[in-house]
HTML snippet that shows the backbone in 3Dmol.js (N, CA, C, O; Angstrom):
<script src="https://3Dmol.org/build/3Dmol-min.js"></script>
<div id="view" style="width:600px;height:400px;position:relative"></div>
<script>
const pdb = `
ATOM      1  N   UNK A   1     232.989  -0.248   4.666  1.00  0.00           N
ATOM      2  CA  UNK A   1     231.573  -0.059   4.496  1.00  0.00           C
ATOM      3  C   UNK A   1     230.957   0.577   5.758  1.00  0.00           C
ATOM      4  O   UNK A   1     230.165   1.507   5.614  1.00  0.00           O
ATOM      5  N   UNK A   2     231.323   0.063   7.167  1.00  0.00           N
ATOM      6  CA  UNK A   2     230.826   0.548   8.350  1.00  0.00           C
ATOM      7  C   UNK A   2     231.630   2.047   8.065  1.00  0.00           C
ATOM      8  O   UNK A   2     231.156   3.175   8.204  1.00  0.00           O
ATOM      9  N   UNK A   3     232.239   1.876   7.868  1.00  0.00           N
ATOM     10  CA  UNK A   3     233.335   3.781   8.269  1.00  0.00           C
ATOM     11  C   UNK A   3     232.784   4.642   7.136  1.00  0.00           C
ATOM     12  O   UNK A   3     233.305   5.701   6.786  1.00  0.00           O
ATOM     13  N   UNK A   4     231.919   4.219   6.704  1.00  0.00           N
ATOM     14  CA  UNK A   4     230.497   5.731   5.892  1.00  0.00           C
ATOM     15  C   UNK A   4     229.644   5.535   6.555  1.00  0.00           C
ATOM     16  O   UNK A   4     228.988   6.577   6.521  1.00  0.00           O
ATOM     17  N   UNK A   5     229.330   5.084   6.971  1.00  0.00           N
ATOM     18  CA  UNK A   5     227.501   5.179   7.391  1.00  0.00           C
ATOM     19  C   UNK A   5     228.024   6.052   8.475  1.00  0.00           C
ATOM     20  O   UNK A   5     229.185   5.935   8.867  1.00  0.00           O
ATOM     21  N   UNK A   6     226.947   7.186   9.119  1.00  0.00           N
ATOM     22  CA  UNK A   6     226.493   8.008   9.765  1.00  0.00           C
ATOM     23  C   UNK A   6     226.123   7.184  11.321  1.00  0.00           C
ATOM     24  O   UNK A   6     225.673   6.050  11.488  1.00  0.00           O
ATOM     25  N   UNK A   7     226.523   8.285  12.390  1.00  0.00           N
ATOM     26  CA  UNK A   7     226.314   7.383  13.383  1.00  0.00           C
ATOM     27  C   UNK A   7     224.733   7.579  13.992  1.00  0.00           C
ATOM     28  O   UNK A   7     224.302   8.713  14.199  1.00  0.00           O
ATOM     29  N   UNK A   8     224.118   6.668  14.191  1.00  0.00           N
ATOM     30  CA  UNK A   8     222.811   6.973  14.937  1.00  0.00           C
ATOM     31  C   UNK A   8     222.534   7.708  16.366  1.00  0.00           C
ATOM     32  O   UNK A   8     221.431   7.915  16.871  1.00  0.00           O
ATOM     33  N   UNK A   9     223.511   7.970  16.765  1.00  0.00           N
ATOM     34  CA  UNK A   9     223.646   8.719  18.021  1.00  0.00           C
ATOM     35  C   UNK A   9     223.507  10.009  18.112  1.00  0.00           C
ATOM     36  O   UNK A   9     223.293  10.585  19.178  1.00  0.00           O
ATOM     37  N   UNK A  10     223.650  10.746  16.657  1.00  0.00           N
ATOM     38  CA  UNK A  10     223.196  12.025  16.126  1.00  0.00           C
ATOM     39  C   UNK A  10     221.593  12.463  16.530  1.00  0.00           C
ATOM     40  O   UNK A  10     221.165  13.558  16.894  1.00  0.00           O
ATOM     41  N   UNK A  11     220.889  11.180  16.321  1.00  0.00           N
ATOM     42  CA  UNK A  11     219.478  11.648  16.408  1.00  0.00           C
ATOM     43  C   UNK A  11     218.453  11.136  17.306  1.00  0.00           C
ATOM     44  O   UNK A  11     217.241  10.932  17.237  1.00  0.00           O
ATOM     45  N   UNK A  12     219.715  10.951  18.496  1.00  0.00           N
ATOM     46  CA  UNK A  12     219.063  10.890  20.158  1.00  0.00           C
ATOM     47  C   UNK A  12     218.353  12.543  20.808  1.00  0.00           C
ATOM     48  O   UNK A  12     218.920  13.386  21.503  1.00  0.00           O
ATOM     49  N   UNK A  13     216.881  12.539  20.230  1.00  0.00           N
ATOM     50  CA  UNK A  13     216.376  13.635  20.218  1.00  0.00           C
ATOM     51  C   UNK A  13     215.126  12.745  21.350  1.00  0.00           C
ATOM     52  O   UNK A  13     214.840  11.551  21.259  1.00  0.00           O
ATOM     53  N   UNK A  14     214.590  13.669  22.295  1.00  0.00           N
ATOM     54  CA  UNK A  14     213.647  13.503  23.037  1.00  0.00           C
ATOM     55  C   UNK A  14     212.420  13.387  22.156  1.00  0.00           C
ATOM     56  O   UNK A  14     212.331  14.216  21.250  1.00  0.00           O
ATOM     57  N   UNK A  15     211.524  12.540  22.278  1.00  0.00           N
ATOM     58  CA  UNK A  15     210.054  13.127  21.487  1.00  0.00           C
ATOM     59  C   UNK A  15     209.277  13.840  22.260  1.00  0.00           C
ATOM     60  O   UNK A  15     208.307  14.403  21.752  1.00  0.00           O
ATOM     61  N   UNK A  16     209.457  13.922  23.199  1.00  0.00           N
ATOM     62  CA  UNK A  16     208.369  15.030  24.152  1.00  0.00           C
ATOM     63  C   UNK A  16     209.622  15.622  25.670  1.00  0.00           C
ATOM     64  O   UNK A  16     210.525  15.174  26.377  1.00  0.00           O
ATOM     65  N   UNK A  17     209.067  16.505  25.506  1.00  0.00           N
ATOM     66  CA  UNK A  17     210.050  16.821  27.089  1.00  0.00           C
ATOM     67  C   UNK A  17     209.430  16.474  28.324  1.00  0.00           C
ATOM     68  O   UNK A  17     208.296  16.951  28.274  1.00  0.00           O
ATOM     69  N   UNK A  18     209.603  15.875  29.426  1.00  0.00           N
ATOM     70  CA  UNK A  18     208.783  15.246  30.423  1.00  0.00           C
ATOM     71  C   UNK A  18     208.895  16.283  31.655  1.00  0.00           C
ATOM     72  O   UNK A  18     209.877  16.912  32.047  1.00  0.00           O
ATOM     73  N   UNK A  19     207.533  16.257  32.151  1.00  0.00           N
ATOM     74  CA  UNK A  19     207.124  16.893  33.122  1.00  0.00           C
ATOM     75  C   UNK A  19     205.978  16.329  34.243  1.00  0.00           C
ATOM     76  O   UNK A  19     204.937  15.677  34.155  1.00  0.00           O
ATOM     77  N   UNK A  20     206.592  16.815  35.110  1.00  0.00           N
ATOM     78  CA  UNK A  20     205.785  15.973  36.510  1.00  0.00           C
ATOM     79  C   UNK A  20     204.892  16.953  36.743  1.00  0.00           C
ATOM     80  O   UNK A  20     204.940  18.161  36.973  1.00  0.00           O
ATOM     81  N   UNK A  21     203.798  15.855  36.588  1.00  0.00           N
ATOM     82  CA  UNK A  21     202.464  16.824  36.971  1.00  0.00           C
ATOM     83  C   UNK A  21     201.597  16.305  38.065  1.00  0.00           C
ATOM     84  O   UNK A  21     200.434  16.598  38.346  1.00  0.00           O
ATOM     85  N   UNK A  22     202.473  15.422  38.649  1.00  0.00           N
ATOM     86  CA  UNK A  22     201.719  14.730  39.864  1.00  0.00           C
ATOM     87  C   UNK A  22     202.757  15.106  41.191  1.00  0.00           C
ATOM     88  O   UNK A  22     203.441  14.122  41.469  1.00  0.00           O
ATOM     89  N   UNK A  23     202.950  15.920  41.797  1.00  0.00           N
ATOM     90  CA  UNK A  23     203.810  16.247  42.419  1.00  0.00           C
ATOM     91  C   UNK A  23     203.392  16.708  43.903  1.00  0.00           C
ATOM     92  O   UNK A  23     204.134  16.856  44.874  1.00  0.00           O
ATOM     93  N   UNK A  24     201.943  16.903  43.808  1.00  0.00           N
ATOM     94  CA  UNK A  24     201.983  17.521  45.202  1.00  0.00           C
ATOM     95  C   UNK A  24     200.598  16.352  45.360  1.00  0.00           C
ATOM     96  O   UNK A  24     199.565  16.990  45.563  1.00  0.00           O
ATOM     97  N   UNK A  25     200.363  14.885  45.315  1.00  0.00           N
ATOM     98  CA  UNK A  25     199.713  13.780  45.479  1.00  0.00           C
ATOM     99  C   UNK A  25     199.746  13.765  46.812  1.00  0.00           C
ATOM    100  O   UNK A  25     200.570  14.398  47.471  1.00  0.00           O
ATOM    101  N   UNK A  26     198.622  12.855  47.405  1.00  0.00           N
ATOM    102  CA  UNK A  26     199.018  12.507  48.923  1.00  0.00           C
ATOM    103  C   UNK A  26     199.615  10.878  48.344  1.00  0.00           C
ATOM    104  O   UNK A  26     199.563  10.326  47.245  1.00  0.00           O
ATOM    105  N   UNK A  27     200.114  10.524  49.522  1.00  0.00           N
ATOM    106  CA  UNK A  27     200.664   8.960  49.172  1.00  0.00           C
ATOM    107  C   UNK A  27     199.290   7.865  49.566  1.00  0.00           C
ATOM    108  O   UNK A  27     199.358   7.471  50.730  1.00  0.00           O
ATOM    109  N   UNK A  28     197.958   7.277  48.702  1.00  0.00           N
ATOM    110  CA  UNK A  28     196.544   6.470  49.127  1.00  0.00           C
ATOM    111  C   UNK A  28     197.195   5.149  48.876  1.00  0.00           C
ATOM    112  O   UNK A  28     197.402   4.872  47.695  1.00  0.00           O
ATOM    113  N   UNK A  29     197.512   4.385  49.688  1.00  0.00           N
ATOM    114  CA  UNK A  29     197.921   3.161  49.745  1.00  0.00           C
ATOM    115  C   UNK A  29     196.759   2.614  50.660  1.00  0.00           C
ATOM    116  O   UNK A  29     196.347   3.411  51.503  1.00  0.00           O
ATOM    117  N   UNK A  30     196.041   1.085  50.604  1.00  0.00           N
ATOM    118  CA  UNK A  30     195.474   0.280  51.451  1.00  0.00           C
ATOM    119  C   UNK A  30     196.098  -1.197  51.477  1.00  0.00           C
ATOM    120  O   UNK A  30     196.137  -2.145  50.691  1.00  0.00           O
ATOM    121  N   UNK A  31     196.580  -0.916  52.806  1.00  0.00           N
ATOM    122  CA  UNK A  31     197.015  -2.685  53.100  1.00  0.00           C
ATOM    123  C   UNK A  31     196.015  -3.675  53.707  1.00  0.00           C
ATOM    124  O   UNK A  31     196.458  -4.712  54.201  1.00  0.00           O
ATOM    125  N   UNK A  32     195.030  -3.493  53.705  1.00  0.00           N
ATOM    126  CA  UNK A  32     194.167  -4.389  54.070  1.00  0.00           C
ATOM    127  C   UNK A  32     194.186  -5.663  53.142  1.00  0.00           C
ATOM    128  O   UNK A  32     194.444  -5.641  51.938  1.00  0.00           O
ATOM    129  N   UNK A  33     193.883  -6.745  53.868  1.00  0.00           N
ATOM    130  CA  UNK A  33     193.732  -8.143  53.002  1.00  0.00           C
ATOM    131  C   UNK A  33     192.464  -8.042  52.891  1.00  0.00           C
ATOM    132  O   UNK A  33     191.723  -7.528  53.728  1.00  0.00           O
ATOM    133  N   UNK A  34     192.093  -8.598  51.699  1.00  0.00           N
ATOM    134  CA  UNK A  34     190.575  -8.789  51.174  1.00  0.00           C
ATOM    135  C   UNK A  34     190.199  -9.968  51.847  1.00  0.00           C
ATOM    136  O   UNK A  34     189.414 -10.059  52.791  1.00  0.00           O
ATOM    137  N   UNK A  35     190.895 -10.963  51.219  1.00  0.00           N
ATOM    138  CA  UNK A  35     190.842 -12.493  51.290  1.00  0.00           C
ATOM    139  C   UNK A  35     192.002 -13.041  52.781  1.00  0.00           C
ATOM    140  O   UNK A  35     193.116 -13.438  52.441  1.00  0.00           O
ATOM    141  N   UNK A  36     191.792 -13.032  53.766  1.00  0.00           N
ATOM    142  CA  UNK A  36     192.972 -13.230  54.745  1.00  0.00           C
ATOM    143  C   UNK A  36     192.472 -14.608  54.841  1.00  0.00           C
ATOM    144  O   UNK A  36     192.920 -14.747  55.979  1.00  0.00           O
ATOM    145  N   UNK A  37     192.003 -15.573  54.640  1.00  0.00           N
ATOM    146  CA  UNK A  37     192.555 -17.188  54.840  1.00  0.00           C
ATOM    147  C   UNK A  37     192.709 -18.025  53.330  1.00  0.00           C
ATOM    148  O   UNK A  37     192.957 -19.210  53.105  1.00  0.00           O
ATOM    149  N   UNK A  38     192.515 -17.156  52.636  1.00  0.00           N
ATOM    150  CA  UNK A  38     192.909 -17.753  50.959  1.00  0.00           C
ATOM    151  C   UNK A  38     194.335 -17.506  50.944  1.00  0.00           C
ATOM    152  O   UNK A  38     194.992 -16.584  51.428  1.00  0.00           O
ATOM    153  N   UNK A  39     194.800 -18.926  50.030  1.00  0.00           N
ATOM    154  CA  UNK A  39     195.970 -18.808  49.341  1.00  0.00           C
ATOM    155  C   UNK A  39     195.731 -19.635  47.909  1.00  0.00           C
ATOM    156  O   UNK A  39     194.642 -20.194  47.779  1.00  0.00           O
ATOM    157  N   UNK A  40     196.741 -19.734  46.794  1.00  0.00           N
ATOM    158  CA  UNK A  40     196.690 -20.328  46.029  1.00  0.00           C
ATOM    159  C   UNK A  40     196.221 -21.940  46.033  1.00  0.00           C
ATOM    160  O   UNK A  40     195.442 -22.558  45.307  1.00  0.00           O
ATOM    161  N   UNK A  41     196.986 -22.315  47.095  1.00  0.00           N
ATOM    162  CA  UNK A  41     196.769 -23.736  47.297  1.00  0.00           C
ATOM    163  C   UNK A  41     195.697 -24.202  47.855  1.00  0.00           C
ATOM    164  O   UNK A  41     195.125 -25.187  47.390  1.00  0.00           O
ATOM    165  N   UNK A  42     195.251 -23.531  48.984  1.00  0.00           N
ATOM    166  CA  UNK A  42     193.615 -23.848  49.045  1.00  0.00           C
ATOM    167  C   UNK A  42     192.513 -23.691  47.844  1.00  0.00           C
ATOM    168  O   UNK A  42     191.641 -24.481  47.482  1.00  0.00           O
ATOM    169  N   UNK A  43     192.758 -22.768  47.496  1.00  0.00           N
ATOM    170  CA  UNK A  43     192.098 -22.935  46.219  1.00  0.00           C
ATOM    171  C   UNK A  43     192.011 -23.679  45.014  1.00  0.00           C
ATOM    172  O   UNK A  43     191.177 -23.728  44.110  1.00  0.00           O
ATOM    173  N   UNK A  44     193.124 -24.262  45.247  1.00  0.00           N
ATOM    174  CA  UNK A  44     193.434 -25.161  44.105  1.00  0.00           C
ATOM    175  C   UNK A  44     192.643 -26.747  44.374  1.00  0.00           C
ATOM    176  O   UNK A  44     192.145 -27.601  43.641  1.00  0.00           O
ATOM    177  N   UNK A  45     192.835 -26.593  45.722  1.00  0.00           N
ATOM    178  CA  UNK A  45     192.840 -27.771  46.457  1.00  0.00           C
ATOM    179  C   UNK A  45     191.143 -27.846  46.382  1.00  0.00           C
ATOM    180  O   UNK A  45     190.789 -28.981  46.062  1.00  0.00           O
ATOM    181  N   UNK A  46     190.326 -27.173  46.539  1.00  0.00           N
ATOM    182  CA  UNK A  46     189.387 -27.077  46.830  1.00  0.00           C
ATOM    183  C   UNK A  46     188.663 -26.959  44.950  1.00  0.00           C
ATOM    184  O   UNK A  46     187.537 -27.446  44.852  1.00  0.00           O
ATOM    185  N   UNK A  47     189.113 -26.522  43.960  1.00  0.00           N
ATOM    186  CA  UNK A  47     188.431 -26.529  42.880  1.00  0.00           C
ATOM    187  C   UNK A  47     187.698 -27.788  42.412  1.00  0.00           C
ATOM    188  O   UNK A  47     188.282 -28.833  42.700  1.00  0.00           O
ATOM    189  N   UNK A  48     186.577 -27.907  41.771  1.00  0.00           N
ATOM    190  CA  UNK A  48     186.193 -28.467  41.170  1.00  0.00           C
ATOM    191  C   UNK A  48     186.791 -29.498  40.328  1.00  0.00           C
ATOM    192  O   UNK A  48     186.495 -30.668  40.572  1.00  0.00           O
ATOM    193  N   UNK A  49     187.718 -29.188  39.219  1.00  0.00           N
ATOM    194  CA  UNK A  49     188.073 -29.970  38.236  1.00  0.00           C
ATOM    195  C   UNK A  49     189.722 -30.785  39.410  1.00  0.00           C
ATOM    196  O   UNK A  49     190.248 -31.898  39.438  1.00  0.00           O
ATOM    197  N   UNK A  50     189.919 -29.740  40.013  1.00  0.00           N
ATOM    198  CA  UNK A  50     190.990 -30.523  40.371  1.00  0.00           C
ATOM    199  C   UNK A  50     190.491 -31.936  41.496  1.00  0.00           C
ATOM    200  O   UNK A  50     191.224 -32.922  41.567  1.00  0.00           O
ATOM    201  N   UNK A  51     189.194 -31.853  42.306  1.00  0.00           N
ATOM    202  CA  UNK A  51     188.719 -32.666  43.469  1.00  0.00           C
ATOM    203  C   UNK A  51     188.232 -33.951  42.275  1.00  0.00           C
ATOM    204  O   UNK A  51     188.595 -35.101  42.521  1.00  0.00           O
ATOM    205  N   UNK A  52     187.571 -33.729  41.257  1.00  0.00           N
ATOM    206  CA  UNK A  52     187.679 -34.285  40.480  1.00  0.00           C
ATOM    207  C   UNK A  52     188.594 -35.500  39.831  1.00  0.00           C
ATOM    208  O   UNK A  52     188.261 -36.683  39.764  1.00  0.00           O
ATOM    209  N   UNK A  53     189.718 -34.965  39.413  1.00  0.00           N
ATOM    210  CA  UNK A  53     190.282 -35.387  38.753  1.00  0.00           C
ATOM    211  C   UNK A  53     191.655 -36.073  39.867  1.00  0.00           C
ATOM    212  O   UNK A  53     192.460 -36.916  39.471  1.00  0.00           O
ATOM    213  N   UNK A  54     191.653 -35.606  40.975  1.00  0.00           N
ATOM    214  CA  UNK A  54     191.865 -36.647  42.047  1.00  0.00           C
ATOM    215  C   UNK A  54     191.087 -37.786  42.383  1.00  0.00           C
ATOM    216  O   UNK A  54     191.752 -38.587  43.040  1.00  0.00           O
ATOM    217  N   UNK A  55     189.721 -38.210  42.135  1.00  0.00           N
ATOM    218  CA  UNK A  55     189.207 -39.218  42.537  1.00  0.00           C
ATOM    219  C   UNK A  55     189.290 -39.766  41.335  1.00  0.00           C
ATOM    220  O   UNK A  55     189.170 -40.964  41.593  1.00  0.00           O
ATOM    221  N   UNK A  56     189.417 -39.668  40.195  1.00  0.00           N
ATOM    222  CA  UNK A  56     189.530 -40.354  38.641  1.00  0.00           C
ATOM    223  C   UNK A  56     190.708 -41.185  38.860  1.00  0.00           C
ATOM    224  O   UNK A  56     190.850 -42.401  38.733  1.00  0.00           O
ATOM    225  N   UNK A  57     191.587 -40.201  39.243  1.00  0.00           N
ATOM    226  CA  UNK A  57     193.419 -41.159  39.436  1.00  0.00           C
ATOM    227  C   UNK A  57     193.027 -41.871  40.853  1.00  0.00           C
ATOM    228  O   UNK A  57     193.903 -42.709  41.065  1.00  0.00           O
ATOM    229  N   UNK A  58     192.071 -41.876  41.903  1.00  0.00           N
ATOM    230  CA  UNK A  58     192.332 -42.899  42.510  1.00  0.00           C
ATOM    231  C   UNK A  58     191.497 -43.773  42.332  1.00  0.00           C
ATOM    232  O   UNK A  58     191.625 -44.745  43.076  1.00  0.00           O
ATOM    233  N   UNK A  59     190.170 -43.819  41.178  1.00  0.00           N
ATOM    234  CA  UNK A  59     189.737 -44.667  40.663  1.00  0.00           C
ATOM    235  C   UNK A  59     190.529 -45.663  39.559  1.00  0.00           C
ATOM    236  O   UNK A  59     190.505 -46.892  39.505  1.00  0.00           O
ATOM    237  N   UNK A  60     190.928 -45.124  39.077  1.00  0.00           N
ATOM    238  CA  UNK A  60     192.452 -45.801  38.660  1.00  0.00           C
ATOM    239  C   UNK A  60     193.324 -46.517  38.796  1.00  0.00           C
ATOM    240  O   UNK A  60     193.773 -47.223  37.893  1.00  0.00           O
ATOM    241  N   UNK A  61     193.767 -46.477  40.030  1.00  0.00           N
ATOM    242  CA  UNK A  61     194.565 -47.006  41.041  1.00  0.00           C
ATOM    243  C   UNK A  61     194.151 -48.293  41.582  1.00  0.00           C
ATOM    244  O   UNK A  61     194.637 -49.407  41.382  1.00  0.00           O
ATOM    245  N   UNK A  62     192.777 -47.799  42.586  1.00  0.00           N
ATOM    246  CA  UNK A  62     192.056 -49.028  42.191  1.00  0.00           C
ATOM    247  C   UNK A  62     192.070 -49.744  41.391  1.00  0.00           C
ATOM    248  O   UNK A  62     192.707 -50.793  41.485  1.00  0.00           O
ATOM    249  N   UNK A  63     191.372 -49.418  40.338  1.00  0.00           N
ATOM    250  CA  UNK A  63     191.342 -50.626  38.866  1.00  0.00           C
ATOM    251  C   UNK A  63     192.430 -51.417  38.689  1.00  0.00           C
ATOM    252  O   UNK A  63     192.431 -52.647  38.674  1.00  0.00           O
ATOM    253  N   UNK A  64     193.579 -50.512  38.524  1.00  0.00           N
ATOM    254  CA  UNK A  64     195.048 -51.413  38.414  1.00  0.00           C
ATOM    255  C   UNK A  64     195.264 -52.463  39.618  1.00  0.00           C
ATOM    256  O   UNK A  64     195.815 -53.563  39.570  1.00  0.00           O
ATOM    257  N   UNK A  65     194.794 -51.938  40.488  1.00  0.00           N
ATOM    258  CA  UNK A  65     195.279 -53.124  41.816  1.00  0.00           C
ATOM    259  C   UNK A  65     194.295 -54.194  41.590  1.00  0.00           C
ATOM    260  O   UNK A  65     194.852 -55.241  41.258  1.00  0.00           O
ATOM    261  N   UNK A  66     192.976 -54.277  41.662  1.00  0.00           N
ATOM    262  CA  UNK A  66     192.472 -55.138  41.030  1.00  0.00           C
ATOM    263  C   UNK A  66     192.017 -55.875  40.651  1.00  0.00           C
ATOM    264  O   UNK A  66     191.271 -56.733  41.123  1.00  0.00           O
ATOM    265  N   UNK A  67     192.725 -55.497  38.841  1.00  0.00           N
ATOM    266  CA  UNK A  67     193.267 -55.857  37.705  1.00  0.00           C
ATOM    267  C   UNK A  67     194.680 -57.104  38.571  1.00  0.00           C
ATOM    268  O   UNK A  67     194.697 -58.296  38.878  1.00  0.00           O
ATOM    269  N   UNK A  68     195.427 -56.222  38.642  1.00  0.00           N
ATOM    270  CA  UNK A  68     196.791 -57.155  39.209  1.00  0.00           C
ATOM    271  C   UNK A  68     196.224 -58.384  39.882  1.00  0.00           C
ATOM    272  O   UNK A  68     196.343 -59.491  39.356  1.00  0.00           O
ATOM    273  N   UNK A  69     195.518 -58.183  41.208  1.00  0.00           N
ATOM    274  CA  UNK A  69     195.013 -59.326  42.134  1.00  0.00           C
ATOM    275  C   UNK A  69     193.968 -60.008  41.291  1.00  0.00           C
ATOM    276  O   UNK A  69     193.776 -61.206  41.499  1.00  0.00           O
ATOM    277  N   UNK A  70     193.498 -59.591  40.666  1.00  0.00           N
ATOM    278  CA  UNK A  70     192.835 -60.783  39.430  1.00  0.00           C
ATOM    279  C   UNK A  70     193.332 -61.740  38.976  1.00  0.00           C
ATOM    280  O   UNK A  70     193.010 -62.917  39.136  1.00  0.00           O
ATOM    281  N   UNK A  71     194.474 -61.127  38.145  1.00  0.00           N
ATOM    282  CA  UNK A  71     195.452 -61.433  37.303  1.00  0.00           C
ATOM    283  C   UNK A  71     196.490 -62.730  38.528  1.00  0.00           C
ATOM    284  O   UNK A  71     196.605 -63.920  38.236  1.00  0.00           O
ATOM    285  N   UNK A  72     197.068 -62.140  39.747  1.00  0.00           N
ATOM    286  CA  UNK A  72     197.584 -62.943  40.248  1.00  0.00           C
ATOM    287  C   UNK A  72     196.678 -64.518  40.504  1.00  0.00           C
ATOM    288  O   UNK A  72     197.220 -65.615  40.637  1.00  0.00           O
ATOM    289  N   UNK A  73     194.933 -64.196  40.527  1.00  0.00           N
ATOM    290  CA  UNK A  73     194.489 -65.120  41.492  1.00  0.00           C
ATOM    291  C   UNK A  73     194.361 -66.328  39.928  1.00  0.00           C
ATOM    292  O   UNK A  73     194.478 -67.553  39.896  1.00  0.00           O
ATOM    293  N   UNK A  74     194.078 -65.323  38.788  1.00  0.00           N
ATOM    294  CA  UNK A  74     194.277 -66.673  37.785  1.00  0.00           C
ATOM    295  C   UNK A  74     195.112 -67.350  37.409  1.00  0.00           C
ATOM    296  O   UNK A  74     194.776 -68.080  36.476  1.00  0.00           O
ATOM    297  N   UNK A  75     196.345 -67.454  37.821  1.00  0.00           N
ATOM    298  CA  UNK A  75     197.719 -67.229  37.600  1.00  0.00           C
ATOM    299  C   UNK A  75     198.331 -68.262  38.438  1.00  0.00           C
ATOM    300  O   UNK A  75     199.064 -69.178  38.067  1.00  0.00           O
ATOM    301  N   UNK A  76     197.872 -67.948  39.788  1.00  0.00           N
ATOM    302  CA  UNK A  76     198.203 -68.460  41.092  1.00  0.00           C
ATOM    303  C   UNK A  76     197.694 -69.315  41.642  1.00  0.00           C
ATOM    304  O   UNK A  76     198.085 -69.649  42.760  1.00  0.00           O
TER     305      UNK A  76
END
`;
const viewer = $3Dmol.createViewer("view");
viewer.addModel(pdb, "pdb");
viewer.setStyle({}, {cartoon: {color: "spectrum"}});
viewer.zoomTo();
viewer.render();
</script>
C-alpha cells in the first residue's frame, strides 16, 4: 500500500523566493536599563496582594497557636 503512494518530496516548491531587503541597516541597539534597582522579587515582595496575603498566613498562625495554648490550658 505504502509502495504506490507518490512521494511528497516532489512538491518541496518554495512559495515565495526570499530576498534581503534590509541589508545596508545601521546596527540601533540601546543597552540602557530603564528600571536599574527593580527585579522580579522586589516586586513581588512589595505587591499588594502578596504583603497581604502574608499577614493573613501570619494571622493564622497566630490563631492556631492560640487555639493550641487554649486548648492546652483547658486540658492542663
Amino acid at each position: 500500500m505504502t509502495s504506490d503512494q507518490v512521494s511528497l518530496n516532489l512538491y518541496n516548491v518554495p512559495f515565495y523566493k526570499p530576498k534581503d531587503i534590509y541589508l545596508d541597516q545601521l546596527n540601533m541597539q540601546d543597552n540602557r536599563q530603564i528600571y536599574v534597582n527593580v527585579n522580579l522579587a522586589t516586586y513581588v515582595e512589595n505587591d499588594k496582594i502578596t504583603v497581604n496575603k502574608k499577614k493573613l498566613n501570619e494571622i493564622q498562625l497566630k490563631k492556631r497557636e492560640i487555639l493550641l495554648e487554649l486548648e492546652r490550658l483547658r486540658n492542663g
